[in-house]
C-alpha positions in Angstrom: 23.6 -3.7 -21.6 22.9 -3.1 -25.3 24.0 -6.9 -26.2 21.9 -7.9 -23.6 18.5 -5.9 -24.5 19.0 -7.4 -27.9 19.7 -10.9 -26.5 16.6 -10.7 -24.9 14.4 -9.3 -28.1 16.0 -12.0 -30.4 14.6 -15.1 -27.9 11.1 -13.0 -28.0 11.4 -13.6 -31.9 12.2 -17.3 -32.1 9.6 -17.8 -29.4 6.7 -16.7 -32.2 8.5 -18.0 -35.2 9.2 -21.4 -33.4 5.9 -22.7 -33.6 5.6 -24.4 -37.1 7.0 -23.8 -40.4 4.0 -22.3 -41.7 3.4 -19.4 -38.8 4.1 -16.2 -41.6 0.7 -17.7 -43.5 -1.6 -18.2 -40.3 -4.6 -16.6 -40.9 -5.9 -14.3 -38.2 -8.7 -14.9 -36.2 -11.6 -12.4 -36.2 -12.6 -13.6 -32.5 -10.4 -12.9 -29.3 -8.3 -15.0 -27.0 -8.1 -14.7 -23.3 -5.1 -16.1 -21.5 -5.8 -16.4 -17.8 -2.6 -16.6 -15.7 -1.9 -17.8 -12.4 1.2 -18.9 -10.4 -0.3 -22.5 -10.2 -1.1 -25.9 -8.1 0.5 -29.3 -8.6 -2.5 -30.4 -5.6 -5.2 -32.2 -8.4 -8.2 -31.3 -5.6 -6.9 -27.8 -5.6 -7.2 -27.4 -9.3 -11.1 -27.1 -8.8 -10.9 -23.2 -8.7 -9.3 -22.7 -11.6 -12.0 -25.4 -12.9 -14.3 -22.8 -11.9 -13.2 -19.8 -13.1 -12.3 -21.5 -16.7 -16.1 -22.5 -16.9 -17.6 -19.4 -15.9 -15.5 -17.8 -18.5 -16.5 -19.5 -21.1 -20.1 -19.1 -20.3 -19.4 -14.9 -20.1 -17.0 -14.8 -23.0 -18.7 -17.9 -25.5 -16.9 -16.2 -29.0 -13.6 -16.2 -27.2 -10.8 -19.1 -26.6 -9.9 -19.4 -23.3 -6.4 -20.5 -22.6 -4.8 -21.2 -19.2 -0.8 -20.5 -18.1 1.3 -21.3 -15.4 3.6 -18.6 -14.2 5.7 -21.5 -12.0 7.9 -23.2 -14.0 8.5 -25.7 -10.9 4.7 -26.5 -10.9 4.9 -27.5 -14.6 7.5 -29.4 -14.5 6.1 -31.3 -11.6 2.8 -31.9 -13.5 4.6 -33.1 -16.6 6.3 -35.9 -15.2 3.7 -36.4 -12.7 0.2 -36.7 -15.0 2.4 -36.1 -18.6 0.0 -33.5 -19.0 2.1 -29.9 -20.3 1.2 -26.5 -19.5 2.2 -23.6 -21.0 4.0 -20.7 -19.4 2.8 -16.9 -20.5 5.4 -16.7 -23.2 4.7 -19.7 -24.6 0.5 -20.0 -24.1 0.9 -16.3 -26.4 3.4 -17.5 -28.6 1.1 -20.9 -29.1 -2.0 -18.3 -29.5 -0.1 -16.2 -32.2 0.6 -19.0 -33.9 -2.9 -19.8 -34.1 -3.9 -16.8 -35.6 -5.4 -15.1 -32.6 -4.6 -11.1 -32.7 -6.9 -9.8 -30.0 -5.8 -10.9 -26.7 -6.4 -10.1 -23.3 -4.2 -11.6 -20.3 -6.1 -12.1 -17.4 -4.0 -11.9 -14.0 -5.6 -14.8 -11.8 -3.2 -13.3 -8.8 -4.4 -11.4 -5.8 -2.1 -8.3 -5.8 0.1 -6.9 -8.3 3.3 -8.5 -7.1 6.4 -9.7 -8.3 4.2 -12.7 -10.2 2.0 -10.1 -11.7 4.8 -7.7 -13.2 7.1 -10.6 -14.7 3.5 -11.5 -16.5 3.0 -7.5 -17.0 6.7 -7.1 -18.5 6.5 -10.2 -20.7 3.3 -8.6 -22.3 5.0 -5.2 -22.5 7.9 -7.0 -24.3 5.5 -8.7 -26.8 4.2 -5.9 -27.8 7.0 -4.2 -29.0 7.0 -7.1 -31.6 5.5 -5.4 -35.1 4.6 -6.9 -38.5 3.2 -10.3 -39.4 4.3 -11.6 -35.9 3.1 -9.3 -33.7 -0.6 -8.4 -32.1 -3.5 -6.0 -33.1 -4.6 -5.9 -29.3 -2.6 -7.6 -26.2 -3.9 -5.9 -23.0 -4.0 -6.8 -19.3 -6.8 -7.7 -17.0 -5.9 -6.7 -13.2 -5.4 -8.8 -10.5 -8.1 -9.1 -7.5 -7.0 -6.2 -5.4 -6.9 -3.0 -7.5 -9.6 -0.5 -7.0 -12.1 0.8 -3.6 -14.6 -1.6 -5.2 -13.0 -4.6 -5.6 -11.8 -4.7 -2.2 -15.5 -3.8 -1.1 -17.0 -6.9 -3.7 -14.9 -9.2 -2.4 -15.8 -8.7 0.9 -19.2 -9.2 -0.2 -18.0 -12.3 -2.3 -16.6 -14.0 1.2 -20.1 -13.6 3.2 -21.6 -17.2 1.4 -18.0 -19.0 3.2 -18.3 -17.7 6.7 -21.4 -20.3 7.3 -19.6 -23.2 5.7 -16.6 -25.7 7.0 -15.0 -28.8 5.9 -13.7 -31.5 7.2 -10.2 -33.1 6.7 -9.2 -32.9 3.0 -12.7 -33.1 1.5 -13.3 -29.8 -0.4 -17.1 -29.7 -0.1 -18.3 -27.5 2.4 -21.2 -28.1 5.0 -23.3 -25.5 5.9 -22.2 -24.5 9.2 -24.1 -21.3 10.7 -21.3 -19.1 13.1 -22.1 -17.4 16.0 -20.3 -14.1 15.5 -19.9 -13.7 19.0 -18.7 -17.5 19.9 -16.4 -17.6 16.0 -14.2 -15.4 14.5 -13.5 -16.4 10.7 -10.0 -16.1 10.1 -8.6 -15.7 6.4 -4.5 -16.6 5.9 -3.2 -14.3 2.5 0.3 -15.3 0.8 1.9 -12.6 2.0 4.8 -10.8 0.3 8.0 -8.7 1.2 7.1 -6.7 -2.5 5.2 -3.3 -1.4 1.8 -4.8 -2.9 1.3 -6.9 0.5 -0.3 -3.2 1.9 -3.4 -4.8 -0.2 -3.3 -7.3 2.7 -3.3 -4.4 5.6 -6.3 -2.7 3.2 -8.4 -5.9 3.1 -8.0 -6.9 6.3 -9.5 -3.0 7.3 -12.4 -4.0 5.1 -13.1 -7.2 6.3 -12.9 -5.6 10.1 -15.6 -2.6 8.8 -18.1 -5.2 6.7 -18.1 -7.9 9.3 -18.0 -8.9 13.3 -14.9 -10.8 13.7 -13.3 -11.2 10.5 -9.2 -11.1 10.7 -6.8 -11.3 8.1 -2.7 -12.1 8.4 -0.2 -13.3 6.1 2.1 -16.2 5.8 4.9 -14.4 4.2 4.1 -10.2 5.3 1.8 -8.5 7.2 -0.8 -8.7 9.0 1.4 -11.6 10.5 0.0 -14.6 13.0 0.8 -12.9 16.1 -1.4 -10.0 14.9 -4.5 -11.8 14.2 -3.7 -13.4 17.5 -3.8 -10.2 19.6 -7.2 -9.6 17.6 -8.5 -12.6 18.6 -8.2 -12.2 22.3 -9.2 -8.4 22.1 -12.6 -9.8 20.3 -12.7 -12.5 23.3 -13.9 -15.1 20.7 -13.9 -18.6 21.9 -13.8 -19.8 18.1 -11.9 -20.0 15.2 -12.9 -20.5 11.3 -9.9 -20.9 9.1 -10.0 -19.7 5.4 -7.7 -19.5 3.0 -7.1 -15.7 1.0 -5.6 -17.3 -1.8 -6.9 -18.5 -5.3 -6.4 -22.1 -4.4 -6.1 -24.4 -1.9 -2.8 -25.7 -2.4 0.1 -26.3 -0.5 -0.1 -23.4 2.2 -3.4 -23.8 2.9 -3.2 -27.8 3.4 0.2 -27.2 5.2 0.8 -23.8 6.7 -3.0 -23.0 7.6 -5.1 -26.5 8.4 -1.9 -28.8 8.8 -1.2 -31.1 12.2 2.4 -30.1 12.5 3.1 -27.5 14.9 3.7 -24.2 13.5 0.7 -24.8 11.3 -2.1 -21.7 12.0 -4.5 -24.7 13.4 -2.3 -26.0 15.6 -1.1 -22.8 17.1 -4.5 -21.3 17.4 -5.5 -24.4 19.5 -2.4 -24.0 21.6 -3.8 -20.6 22.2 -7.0 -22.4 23.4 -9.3 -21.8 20.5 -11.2 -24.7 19.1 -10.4 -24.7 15.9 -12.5 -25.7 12.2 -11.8 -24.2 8.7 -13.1 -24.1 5.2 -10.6 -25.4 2.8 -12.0 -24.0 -0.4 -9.9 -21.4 -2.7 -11.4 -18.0 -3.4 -11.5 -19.3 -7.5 -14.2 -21.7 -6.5 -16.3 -18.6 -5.3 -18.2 -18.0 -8.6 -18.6 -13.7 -7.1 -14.8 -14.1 -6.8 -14.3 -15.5 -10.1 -17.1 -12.7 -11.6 -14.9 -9.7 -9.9 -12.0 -11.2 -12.4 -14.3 -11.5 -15.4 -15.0 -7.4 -15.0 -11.5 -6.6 -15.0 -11.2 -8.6 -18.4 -14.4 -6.4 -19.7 -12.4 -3.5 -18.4 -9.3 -5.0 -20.5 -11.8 -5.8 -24.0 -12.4 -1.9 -23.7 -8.9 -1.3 -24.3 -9.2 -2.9 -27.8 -8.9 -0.5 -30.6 
C-alpha cells in the first residue's frame, strides 16, 4: 500500500514538472484561475451550454482565466480524432494552469450532485494540494456542484419556470414559446440518475419541483425516481400531456436518445404508448443563464475560501 501511495504522489509530480523545461522559473500570477469541470459532450449542438456558462463567467469573473476540463477521458479522445481539437482532463488543465503561473485556483464542479464524477475531481484536488514548494498552489478550492444546499434546490426550481412555456422541435435547439396548460400538460424532467447515494438529490428535487409547480415530475435514467414512477404520477394528475426536459447540464446523448429518441424504450415513445401526446424541450440546464448564475455563487462561495 505504501509503494503504491508513493506511486501515486510521484506521477502527481511529473504531471507539474512535465510541462516545459522552464516551469521552476514561472512567474506567478497575481490574478486567479477558474477551472470549470464537467463530465462532457462529444454532440457539437450540445456544447452550447457549456458555451453559455463559459461566457457568463467571464463576464462575472473579467480579471480571472477561465479554463474548461473534461472529466471523460472517452469524450476527449472522441473529440481529438474527431475535430483534432484537445481537451484537458482536471489533472492536466491544473497542471497546464501551474505551469502558467496561476496560484489561486478555484475548480468549479459543472455536475449536478456530488457523485462519483464529483469526488474523483474532489480527490485529484485534495491530492494536489498536498504538493508544497515551487510546484504547488497558494489557493486551490472547490466550487459545489448544482444540488448542495435548501436554496439551490429552491433557485433552481425557480431557474426551470422560463422552460416550462417553451418546446422544440426535432433536433433544433431553439425553443418556441409554447404556453402549457397545467391542467392539459405535465412537464416532465429526465435526471442521470446514479446507484452512488447522491441520486437522493434526485428524490429531493423532484419533492420541490412537486411543491413549486402543478404537474412537474422528475425520474431518472440510471436511479430513482425511475420511469414507471413518473408514470403512476402522471395518471394520478390525469394529465392528457407531456413536456419532456432534460435534468442534466447538456443535451447530449441521453437526452437525444434515452429521453426524445424514436426507438422504443426511449421516454417519448413509451409515454405515447401510455397515450400521452408527447413534445419536449431539448435544451441543457447550462444554457439557462439562472442555472449557470446558481454555479457562478458557489465559485464566489469557493474565492471566499482564499487566504
Amino acid at each position: 500500500m505504501r509503494r503504491l501511495q508513493i506511486g501515486i504522489a510521484a506521477m502527481l509530480a511529473l504531471a507539474f514538472i512535465a510541462p516545459t523545461n522552464g516551469a521552476m522559473d514561472r512567474p506567478a500570477k497575481d490574478e486567479p484561475a477558474i477551472l470549470l469541470v464537467m463530465f462532457g459532450t462529444s454532440y457539437p449542438e450540445a456544447q452550447a451550454a457549456y458555451e453559455n456558462i463559459e461566457r457568463i463567467y467571464k463576464m462575472e469573473f473579467p480579471d480571472a482565466k477561465v479554463q474548461i476540463a473534461f472529466t471523460s477521458d472517452y469524450i476527449r479522445r472522441k473529440i481529438q480524432q474527431r475535430d483534432n481539437i484537445s481537451i484537458d482532463n482536471p489533472l492536466t488543465a491544473l497542471s497546464r494552469l501551474n505551469d502558467e503561473g496561476y496560484v489561486n485556483v478555484v475548480v468549479q464542479s459543472l455536475h449536478v450532485i456530488p457523485g462519483e464524477e464529483f469526488h474523483d475531481m474532489a480527490n485529484i484536488v485534495d491530492s494536489i494540494k498536498g504538493i508544497e514548494g515551487k510546484f504547488g498552489f497558494k489557493n486551490l478550492t472547490i466550487g459545489m456542484p448544482l444540488l448542495m444546499s435548501n436554496d439551490d434546490y429552491r433557485n433552481v426550481s425557480a431557474a426551470l419556470t422560463s422552460q416550462f412555456d417553451e418546446c422544440t422541435t426535432g433536433t433544433n435547439r431553439t425553443p418556441q414559446k409554447s404556453p402549457r396548460d397545467a391542467d392539459e400538460t405535465a412537464v416532465v424532467f429526465m435526471g442521470h440518475g446514479t446507484e452512488h447515494p447522491a441520486n437522493s438529490a434526485y428524490c429531493q428535487m423532484a419533492n420541490i419541483l412537486a411543491e413549486d409547480h402543478k404537474n412537474v415530475f422528475m425520474g431518472t435514467v440510471e436511479g430513482y425516481p425511475t420511469f414507471e414512477d413518473v408514470l403512476e404520477d402522471l395518471k394520478e394528475a390525469k394529465a392528457k400531456n407531456v413536456r419532456l426536459m432534460p435534468f442534466m447540464i447538456v443535451a447530449g446523448d441521453h437526452a437525444l436518445n434515452d429521453l426524445t429518441g424514436n426507438e422504443s424504450d426511449s421516454w417519448k415513445s413509451m409515454f405515447e404508448k401510455e397515450g400521452f401526446y408527447v413534445d419536449f424541450n431539448l435544451k441543457g440546464m447550462g444554457e439557462n443563464d439562472g442555472i449557470a448564475e446558481i454555479f457562478v455563487q458557489h465559485t464566489k462561495e469557493a474565492f471566499k475560501e482564499f487566504r
